[in-house]
N, C-alpha and C positions, 0 to 999 in steps of 0.2 A: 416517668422515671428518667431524669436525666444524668446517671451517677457517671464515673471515670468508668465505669467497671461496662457499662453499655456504649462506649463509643465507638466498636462496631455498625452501630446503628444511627446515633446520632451527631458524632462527629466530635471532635475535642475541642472546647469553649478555653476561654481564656479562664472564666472560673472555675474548668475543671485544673487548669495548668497549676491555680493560685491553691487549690484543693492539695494536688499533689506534692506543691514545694511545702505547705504549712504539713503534711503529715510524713514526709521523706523529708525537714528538714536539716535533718544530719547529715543525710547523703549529699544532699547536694551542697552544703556544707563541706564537707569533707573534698567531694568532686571540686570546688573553687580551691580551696587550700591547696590542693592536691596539684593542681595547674598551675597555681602561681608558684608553687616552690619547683617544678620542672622547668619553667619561664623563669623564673630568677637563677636558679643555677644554672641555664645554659648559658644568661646574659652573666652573668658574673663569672664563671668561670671561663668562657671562654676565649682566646687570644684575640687582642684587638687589634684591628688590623685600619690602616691608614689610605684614602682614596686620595690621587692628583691629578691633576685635570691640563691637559694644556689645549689650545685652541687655535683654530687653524680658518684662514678667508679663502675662499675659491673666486676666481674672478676671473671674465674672459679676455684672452688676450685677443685685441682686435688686429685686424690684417689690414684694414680700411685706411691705413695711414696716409698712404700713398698719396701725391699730387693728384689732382682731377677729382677728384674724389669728392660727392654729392652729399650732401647733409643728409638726404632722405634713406642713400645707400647705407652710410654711418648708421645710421638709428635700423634701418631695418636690420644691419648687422649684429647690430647691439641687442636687440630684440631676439632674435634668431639665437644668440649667442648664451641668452639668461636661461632661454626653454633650455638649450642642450646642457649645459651647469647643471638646473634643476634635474635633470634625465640621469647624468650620472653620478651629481652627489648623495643619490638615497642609496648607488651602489658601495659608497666610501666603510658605512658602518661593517659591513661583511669583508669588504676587501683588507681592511683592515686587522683582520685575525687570520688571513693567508700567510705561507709560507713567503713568498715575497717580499710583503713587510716584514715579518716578523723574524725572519732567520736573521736580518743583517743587525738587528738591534742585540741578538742572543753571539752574535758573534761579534761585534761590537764592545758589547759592555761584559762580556765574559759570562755570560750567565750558565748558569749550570745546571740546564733547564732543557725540557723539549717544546718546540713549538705550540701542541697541543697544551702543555700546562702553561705556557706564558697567555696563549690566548682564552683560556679559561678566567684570568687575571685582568685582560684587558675590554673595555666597552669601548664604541664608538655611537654619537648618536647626530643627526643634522635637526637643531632646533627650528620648529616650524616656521615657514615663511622666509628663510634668512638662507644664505650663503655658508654658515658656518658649520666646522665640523666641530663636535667636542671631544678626547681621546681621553678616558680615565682609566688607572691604573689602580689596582689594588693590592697592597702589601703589606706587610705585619712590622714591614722597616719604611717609612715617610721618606727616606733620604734616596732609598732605592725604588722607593713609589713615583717619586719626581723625575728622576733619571728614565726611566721607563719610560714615562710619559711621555717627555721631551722626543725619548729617542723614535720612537714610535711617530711621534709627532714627522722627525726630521724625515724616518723612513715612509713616510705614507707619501710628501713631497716630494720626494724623490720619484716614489713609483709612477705618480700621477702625473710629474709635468716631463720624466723625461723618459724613463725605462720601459713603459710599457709601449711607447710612443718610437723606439728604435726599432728599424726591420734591415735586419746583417750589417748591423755596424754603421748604416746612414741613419742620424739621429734627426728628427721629424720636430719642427717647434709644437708644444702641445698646444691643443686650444686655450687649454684650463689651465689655470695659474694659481698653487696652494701658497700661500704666504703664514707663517706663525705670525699671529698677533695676540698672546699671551701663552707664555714659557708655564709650567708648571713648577710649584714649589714644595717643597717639605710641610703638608698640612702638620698645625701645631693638634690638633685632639684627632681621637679616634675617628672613623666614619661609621664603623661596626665592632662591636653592638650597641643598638642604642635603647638603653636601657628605659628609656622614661617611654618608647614607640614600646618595645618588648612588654613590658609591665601592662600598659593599656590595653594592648592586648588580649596580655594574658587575662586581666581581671575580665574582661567584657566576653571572652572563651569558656572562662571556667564558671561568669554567670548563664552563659547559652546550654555549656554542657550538665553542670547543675541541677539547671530545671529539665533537662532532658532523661538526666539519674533518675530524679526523683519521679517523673511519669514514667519512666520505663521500669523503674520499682514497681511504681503503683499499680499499673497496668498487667505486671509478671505476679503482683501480691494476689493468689487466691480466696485468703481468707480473713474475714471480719478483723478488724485490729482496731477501730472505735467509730464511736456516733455516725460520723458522717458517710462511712461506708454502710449503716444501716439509712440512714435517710436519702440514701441515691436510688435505694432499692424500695423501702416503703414508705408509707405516708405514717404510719400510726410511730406514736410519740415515744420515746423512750425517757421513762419513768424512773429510773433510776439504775446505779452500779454499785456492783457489789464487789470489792478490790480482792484480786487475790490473797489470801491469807489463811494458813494453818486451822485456824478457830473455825474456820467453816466449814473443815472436815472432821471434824468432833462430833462423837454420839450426843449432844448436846447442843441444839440450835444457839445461839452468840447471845440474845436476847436475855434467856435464862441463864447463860456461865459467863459469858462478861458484858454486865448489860450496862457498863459506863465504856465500853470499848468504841472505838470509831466507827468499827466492823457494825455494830448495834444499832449504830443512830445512821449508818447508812444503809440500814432495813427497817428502819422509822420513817426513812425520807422517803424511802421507794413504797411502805404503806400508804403515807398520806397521797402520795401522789396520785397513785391507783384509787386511791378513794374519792378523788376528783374529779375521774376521767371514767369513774361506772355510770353508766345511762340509770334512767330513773326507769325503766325496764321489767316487764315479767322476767322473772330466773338469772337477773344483771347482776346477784347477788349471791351469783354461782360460777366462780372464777377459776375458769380452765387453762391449767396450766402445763404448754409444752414445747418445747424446742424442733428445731430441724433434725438434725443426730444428737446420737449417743453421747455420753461423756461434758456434758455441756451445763452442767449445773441445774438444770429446773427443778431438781429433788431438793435441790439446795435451798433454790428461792421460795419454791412452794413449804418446804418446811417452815420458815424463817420468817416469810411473808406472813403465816396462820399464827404461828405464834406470837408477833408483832399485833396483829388484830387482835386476840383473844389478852396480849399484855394489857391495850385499850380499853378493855372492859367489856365487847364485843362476844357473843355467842358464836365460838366458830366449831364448823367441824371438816377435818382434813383426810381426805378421800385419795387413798391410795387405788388408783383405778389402772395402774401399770402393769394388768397382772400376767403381763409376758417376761418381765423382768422387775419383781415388786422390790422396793427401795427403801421407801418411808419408814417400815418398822425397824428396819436397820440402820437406818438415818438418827434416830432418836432413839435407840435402846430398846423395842417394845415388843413383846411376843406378836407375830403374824403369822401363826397357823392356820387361824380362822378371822375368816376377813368381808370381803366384798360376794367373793364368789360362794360364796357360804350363804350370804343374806340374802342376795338376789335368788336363789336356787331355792328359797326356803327349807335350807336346810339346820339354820340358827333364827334365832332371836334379832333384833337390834338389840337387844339388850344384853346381849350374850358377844356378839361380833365390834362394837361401838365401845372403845376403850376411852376411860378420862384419863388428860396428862395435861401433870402441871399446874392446872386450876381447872377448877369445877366449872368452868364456861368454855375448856378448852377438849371436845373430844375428835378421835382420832378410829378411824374405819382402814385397818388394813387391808393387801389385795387377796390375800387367803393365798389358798392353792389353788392353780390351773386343775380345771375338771373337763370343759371344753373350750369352742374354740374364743375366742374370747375377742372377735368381733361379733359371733352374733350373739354371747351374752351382756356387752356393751350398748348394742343397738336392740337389745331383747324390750318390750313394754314394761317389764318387772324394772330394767333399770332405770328408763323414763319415768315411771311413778317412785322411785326411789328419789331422780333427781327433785321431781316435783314436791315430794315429802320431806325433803331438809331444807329445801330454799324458804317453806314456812317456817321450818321450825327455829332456823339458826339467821346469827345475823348475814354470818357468812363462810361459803362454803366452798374448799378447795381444792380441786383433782387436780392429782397430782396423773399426768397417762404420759401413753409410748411417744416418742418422738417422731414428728411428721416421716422421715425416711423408712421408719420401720413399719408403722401401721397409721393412717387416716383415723386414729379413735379419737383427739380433741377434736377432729371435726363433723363426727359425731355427735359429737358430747356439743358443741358449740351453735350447731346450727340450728337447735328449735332456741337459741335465746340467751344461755348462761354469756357470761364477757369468756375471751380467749387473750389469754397472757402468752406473748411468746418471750423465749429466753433462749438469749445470744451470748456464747461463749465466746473472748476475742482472745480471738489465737486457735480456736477451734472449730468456729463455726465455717464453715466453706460458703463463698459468696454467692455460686454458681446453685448449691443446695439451697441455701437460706432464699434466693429467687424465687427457686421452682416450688419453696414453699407458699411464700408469698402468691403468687401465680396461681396453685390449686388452692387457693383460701378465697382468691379473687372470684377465679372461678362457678366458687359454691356461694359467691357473697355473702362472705363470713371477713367482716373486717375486723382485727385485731385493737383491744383498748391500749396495747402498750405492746414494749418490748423493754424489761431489763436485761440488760448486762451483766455478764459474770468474767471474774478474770480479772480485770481492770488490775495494773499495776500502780499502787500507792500515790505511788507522785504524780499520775495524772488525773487524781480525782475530781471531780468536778467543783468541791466547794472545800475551802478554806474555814469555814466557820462550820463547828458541830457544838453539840450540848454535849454535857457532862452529867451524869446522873450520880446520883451516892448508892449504898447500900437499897436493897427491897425492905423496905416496910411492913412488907407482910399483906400487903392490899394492890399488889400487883401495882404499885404506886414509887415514884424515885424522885429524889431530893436532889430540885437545880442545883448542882454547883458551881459551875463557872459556863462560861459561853466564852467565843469568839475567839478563841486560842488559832494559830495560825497553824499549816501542814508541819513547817518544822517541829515546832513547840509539841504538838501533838505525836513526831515520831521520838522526841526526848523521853 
């Protein structure tokens, strides 16, 4: 089991990431959109501001001038002279946001500013390998961005070749010599924002946080919501979905009240399907059906499912064996005072307890009344020879019991041989439950022939093409009428 829902254990695959974004693909949808309109409004609304540069040579001034003077002294001076440049032009970028520079350019050009906010405005940087400094300014006005620059420029020369180099008034020639060798000018377009860097970013942001929604959706999502989070968890095939929909809470299985309905022929699909997937098996012809928890539809399928076979032409009979909480007679309209618990106890007939409905191939075994406990009249030999006595008689035959969390009685019922149907409500089944069903099925090696679906909302059905049936005949028999109609056409 390698699903999203176990990466605890084995770790997050890039196909569980592709899992996540195809089933949270709104979210992380929404998460991109979401960024790029934060990313564009800040880059569009925000004031643009203009950078100027001007630039400055450091160079050493030699002392070596002098008559007498050795070519070798020259050069080793000169040598000597580059190291100590290098030593303190990596100090120019900080010095240059000191008070020293900076006060005389703010009193200078008038600014109406404090030091600290002017040198938030100003960078200095010494590009590698070279002698050069670069001084840029940042401003929302180009013409006062230049000015700055300049001025900055003028006071950084200053500092360097003469003022810090004075001690009481006797002025010292400095070693270091700053020359401007290009003035800064009023840049024509913005520096910031730059919209087309912003954008790219934001898109390639809001695809990393996207997929990050969407798995951290997934990973937070506890419970079933389609296919794929069942087959991270089991192996056995899911057979069919039955879509959300009103009709299938009607005292009247969809089959029999709208049997040209969608709802219809997708309890035709999920019949054939199962009829493919029963082993050629003693009792495979005894199809136990039950869910993880409560409220999950299997009353629904097992009804729907029996009458779908018995439509077929099939010998079914449908065994309400839930009889901690019995369903089926109320499912279908049908007295169930006396029922299963009645037969088994010999306290009735089959003939007495075993009601026909619908058609004369189609009977119905409700759960009676609770008299005792009803695991061990479940696992009693009276109900073993009961199971054994209808798998002859019928073509097929269907318990309907408790759901795993309440009582272990399909697996009961499943482990000397009949098939075991589970049924997954999405949106209600809990993944962590539906596991630990899985899990104790494992356990008993009792592998399930399917799992349908209940819930499914409309638009995610699995198939675009259904059959259309006309009115009943009268021979449990329906008149093709059209095929191949599309989901829309179908909701028209």
């Amino acid at each position: 089991m390698n699903g999203i829902g176990q990466v605890q254990n084995d770790g997050i695959t890039l196909l569980d990431l592709l899992k996540a974004v195809k089933k949270h693909a709104i979210t992380a949808v929404i998460t991109l959109v979401a960024i790029l309109v934060a990313v564009a409004a800040f880059t569009f609304l925000s004031t643009p501001k203009y950078t100027a540069t001007s630039e400055l040579l450091a160079t050493y001034r030699s002392s070596s001038g002098a008559a007498g003077s050795g070519t070798s002294s020259v050069a080793g001076e000169l040598s000597s002279g580059a190291s100590y440049i290098n030593s303190q032009i990596q100090t120019y970028p900080q010095l240059v946001k000191t008070e020293s520079v900076l006060q005389p350019v703010i009193d200078d050009l008038g600014l109406k500013t404090t030091v600290k906010e002017l040198a938030a405005t100003v960078t200095a940087s010494n590009p590698s390998d070279t002698m050069l400094v670069d001084i840029s300014v940042e401003n929302v006005d180009p013409k006062v961005a230049s000015s700055i620059a300049n001025a900055v420029a003028e006071s950084l020369k200053k500092q360097v070749t003469s003022t810090i180099y004075s001690d009481e008034g006797d002025k010292i020639v400095s070693p270091v010599n700053l020359a401007v060798v290009q003035q800064a000018y009023a840049p024509a377009t913005p520096s910031s924002p730059n919209a087309k860097l912003n954008l790219a970013v934001g898109i390639v942001g809001g695809v990393i946080l996207g997929v990050i929604a969407a798995l951290i959706k997934d990973l937070m999502d506890t419970r079933v919501r389609q296919d794929s989070d069942i087959a991270a968890i089991t192996d056995a095939p899911v057979l069919g979905s039955l879509t959300r929909n009103d009709s299938f809470g009607e005292s009247t299985p969809v089959i029999i009240a709208h049997p040209a309905s969608r709802e219809a022929e997708e309890v035709r699909r999920l019949r054939t399907n199962l009829s493919f997937v029963l082993p050629d098996e003693h009792l495979a012809n005894v199809i136990v059906v039950t869910s993880t928890g409560p409220s999950e539809g299997k009353t629904t399928v097992s009804v729907n499912l029996a009458t779908a076979f018995a439509e077929s032409g099939h010998k079914v009979l449908l065994i309400d064996a839930d009889v901690r909480n019995p369903s089926v007679s109320k499912k279908i309209g049908i007295e169930g005072t006396v029922g299963l618990t009645h037969l088994i106890t010999n306290q009735v007939s089959s003939r007495d307890s075993i009601q026909r409905y619908w058609k004369p191939n189609f009977h119905v075994l409700p759960a009676g009344k609770q008299s005792m406990n009803p695991s061990i009249l479940l696992n009693s030999r009276a109900m073993k020879a009961l199971v054994e006595q209808v798998a002859e008689s019928y073509d097929y035959v269907f318990v309907d019991t408790a759901p795993m969390q309440v009582s272990n009685d399909a697996a009961i019922f499943a482990k000397d041989g009949p098939s075991l149907l589970l049924v997954a409500g999405l949106g209600a089944t809990e993944k962590k439950l539906f596991r630990q069903t899985v899990s104790e099925l494992d356990t008993l090696d009792i592998h399930p022939v399917g799992v349908a679906t209940n819930y499914t909302e409309p638009e995610k059905s699995h198939s675009n093409t259904y059959y259309y049936y006309g009115e009943d005949n009268g021979k449990g028999n329906y008149k093709h009428k059209r095929q191949g109609k599309t989901a829309d056409e179908t909701q028209k």
